[in-house]
N, C-alpha and C positions, 0 to 999 in steps of 0.2 A: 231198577233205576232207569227213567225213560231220557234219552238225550236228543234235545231239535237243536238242529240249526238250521241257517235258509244259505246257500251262494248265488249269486244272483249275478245277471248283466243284464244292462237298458240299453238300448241304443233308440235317438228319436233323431231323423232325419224331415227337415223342413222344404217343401219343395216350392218353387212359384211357378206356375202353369204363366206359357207364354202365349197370352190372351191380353187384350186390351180392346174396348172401343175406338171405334174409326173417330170419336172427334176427341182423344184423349191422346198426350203423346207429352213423354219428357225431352227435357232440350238436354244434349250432349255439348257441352264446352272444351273443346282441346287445353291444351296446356300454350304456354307462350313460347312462341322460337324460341332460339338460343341465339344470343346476340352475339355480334361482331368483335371483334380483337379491340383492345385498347388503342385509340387516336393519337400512336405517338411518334408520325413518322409523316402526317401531313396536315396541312392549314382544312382549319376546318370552318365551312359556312354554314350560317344560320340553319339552316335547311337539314345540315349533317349532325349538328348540336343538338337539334331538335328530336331526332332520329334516336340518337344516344340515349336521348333523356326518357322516352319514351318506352324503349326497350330494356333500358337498364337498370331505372328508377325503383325502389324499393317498393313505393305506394304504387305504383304499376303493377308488380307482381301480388302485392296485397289486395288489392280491392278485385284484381281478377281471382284468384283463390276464394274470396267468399265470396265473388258472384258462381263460381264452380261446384261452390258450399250450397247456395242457394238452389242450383240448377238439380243438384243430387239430393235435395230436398223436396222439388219436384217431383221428381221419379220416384221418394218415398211414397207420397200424397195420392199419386196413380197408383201404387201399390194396391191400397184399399180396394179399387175398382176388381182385381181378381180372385179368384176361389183360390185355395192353399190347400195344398194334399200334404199329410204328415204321413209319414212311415215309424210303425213303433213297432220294435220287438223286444223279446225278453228271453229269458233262461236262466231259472233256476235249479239248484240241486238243494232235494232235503232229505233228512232223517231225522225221523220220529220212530222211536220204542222199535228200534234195533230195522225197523222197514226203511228202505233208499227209496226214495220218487222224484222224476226229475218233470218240472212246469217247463213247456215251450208254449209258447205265443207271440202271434204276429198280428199285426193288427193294421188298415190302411185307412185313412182319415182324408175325406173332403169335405172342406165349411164354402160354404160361399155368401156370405151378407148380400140378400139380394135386393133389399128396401132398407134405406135409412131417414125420409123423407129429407132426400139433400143434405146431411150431412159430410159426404167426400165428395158431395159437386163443393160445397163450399170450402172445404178444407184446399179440396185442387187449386180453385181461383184462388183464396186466400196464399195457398206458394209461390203459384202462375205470378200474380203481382209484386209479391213479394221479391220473385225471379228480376222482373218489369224494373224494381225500383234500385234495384242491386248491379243491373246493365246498366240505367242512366246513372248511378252513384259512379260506376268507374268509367262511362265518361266524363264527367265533371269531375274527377281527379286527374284522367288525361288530359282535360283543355287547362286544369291549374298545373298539372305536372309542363305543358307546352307553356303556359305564359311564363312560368318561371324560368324555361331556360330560354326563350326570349329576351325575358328582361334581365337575365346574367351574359348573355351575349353580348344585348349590345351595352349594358354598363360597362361591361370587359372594353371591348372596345372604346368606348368613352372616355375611360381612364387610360386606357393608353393613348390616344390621342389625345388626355391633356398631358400624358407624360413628356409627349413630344413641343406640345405647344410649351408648356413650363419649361424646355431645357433651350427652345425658342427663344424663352422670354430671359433665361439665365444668359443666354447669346448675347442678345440685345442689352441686356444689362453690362458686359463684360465689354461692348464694342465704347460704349457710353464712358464707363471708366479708361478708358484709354482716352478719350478723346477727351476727358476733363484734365486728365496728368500730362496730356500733350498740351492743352493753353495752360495748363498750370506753370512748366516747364518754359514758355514761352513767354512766360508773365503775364498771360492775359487773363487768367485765370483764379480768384483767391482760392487756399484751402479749404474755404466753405464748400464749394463747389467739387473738390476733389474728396471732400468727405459724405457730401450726398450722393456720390455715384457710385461711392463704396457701401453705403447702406441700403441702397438699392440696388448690387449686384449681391448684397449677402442676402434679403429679401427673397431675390430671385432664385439664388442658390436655395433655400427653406424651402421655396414651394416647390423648384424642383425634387428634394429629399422625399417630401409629402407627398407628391402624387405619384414618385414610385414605390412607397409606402403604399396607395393604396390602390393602385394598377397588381401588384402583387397580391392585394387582397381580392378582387374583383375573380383574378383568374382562380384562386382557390376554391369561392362561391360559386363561379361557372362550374367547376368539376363537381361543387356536391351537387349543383344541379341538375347535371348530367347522370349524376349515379356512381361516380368514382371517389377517390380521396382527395383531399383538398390536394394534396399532396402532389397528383397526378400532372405531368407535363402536357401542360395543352398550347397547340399552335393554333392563331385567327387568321382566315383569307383575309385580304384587305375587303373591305366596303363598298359595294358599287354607291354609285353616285344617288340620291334619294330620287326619285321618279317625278313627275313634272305635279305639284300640289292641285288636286278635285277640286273643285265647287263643292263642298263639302255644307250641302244646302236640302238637304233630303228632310222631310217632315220626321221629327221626332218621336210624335205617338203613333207612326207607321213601325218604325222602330222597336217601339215596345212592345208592339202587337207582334210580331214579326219573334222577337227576343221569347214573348209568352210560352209562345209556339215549337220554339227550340233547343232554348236553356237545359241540356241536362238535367240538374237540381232539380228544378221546379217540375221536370218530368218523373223525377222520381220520387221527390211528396205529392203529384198526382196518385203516381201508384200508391203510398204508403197508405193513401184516403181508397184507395178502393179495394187495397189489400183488409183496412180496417173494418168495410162494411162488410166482404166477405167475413171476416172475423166472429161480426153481428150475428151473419146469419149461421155460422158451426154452433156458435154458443146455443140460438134456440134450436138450433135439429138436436143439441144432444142430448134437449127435456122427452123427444118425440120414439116413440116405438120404432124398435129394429125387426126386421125381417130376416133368418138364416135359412139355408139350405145345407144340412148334413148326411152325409153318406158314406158309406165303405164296408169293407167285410172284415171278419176277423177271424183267425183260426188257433186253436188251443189243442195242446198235448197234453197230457196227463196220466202218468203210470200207462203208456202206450193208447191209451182212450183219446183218441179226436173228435173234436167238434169244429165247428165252420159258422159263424150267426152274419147274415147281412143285415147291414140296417141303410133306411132312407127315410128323413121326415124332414119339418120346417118346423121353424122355432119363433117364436113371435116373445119378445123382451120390450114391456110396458114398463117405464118408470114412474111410478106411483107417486113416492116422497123422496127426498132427497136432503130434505133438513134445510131445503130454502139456500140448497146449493146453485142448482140452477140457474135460480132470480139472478142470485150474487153474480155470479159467472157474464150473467146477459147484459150485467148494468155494467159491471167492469170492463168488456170489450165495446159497448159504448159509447164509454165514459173514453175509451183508447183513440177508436172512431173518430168523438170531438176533438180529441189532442191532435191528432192527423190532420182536421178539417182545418183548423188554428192555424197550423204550421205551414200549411199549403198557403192560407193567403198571406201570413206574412214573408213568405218566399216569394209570395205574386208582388208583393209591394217592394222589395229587395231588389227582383231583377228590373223593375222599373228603373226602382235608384239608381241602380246598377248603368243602367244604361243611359239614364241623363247626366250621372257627373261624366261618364268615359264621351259620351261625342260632345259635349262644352267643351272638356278636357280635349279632346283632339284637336276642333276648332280653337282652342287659344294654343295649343304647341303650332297649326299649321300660320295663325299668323307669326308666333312670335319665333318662327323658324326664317318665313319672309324679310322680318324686320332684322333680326340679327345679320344675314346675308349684307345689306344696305349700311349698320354700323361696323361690320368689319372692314369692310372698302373703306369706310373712311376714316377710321383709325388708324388704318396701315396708310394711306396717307399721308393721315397728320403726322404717323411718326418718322415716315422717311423724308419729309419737310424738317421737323422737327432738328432731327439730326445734324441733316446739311445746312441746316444756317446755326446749327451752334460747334460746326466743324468750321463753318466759315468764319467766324467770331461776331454775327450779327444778334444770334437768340443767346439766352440764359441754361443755363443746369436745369434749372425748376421745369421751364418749359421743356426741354430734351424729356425729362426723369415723367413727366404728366404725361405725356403722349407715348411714351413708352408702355407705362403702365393702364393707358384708358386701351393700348391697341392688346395687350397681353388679358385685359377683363374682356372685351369684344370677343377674343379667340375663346376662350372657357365660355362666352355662352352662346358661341357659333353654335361648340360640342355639345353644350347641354341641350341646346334647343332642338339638334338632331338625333340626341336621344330621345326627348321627351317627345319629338314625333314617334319614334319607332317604337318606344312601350305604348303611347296611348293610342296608336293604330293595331295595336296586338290587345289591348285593356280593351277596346270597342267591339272587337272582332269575339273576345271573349263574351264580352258582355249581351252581344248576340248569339250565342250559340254557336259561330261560325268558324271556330279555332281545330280547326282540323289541318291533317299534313298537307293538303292542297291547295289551304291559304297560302302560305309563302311565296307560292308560284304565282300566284294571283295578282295584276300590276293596280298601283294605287287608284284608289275612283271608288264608286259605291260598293263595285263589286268587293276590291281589295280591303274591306274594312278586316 
């Protein structure tokens, strides 16, 4: 009775020879600092807000991770360009009909694809772009991740300075009620008039409630904007004073052209269209013949008998049929191509849009910033006129309680109107391409958009 069996070990080691062409090379991306201690022990300005937001913000550290995805995609793509030496061995142990023999073998392996008529020149650009369009995607998440906490800053602020004007206006409201109960007291006064000054200090009271109702919500929105919990204590430097308002008179379709040219997005459906045509061209190289270069040696043991065989030849791989694989494959990445080409120009028409509603929008915040300035002086006027002739007992309740109330709408859209400068000077700047951290420092004019 004869008994086989076989024991055996494989080991196969994959090596990559450090070889590359002088005009080939993968892009290495670091990883992101590591950000700063939580802001909760000083006032923090736009400029430090922004910083935060930029470091800390979750889609920061996302769109950089598959741009580092992207870049090590790259460096597969280069791969192709070099030969690969495998190492294989083996050893087994056998017995058959009562005889032991033990197989050694070692064997060494080099392929090198030396023609693929541009197949891995296209494959490379088709990543390279790919790379291209993954760098401008996460800047166009940093100038959205900067506008956001821009426009949570100065909203934050906003709402706090109507918290203050509303408890202003709650002020005013309480000084008014005194002053109705005093001619009321003095009989100059009906209860009418002492009961209008009590519904318009409860009035005042309400909106004060509600705008620090939503002065609390604003700072919560600034922290997620930042990259913390809403939850998070944040302190604001006070506001410097808004800079002296541009002639804000610059030709518009200089702008767009300008915008074209800079807009992350649209620079990264550039690349998506030029990653697509690469695309085109892998699809038809992989109908076209490869070219290999193989070689190594190999040595065998056998019941103590060795041998040694080198081998060296080229291998030429014609695809013949494919069942109309191919075709499909070329018309698909094509058919991709035009979806790219699509997308590019309705992103070319986008940042256009983009940038004619933000400088109208700017120009109507920079007058209706001017004109506001002009109705609050004369609100606060009428209402300390107001006052003193119905302290004097010459004016009415009605008139005191109107000018009260037209000087306390004047203050809310002092605020508003110096908000909506400060987001649509950051909306414009975006809308140009130009929202980078060395904006902020930049004083208002054409430069500062």
């Amino acid at each position: 009775m004869k008994a086989n069996y076989s024991l055996g070990v494989l080991l196969v080691v994959g090596l990559g020879l450090n070889w590359l062409p002088a005009n080939v090379s993968a892009t290495e991306l670091p990883p992101l600092p590591a950000c700063g201690k939580s802001p909760e022990a000083r006032a923090l300005t736009v400029a430090e807000a922004v910083d935060l937001a930029l470091c800390r913000h979750p889609l920061t550290r996302e769109y950089w991770a598959q741009a580092r995805g992207q870049a090590a995609q790259l460096g597969i793509s280069e791969a192709a360009w070099r030969p690969r030496l495998d190492a294989r061995g083996s050893w087994q142990e056998r017995r058959s009909g009562g005889i032991d023999s033990e197989l050694r073998s070692a064997e060494l392996s080099l392929s090198w694809l030396v023609y693929d008529f541009g197949l891995r020149a296209a494959n490379e650009e088709n990543a390279r772009q790919l790379l291209a369009a993954a760098l401008a995607s996460r800047d166009a998440t940093l100038q959205g991740v900067f506008l956001a906490a821009v426009q949570a800053y100065y909203n934050t602020q906003a709402t706090q300075a109507a918290q203050a004007a509303a408890l202003l206006a709650e002020k005013a409201a309480s000084r008014s009620l005194e002053a109705a109960e005093a001619r009321y007291r003095a009989g100059s006064a009906t209860p009418a008039d002492r009961l209008l000054a009590q519904t318009a200090r409860s009035q005042a009271t309400l909106a004060r409630i509600r705008s620090e109702g939503e002065a609390r919500t604003a700072r919560g929105t600034l922290a997620n904007a930042l990259g913390f919990s809403a939850s998070q204590p944040l302190m604001l430097a006070p506001l410097a004073a808004l800079p002296p308002m541009a002639d804000f008179s610059a030709d518009v379709e200089r702008l767009i052209d300008e915008a074209q040219r800079r807009r992350p997005d649209l620079l990264a459906a550039q690349a998506q269209v030029q990653a697509a045509e690469a695309a085109v061209a892998a699809a038809r190289a992989q109908g076209r013949p490869a070219l290999s270069l193989g070689a190594g040696p190999q040595w065998q043991s056998l019941a103590g008998r060795e041998t040694q065989v080198s081998s060296l030849g080229l291998t030429l791989s014609v695809p013949l049929f494919t069942g109309f694989e191919h075709t499909w494959r070329v018309r698909q990445a094509e058919a991709q191509r035009d979806l790219r080409q699509a997308q590019q120009e309705r992103q070319s028409n986008q940042v256009a849009l983009d940038v004619w509603k933000a400088w109208h929008g700017l120009q109507t915040a920079t007058q209706a910033w001017q004109a506001s300035g002009d109705l609050l002086a004369s609100a606060e006027q009428s209402a300390r006129v107001a006052l003193g002739r119905y302290q004097a007992g010459v004016g009415t309740v009605l008139d005191l309680l109107t000018a009260q109330a037209a000087e306390a709408s004047a203050r809310q859209q002092r605020i508003q109107s110096e908000l909506d400068w400060n987001v649509q000077r950051a909306s414009l700047a975006q809308a140009l391409g130009r929202l980078e951290p060395g904006w902020l420092a930049t004083a208002a004019g054409e430069q500062g958009w």
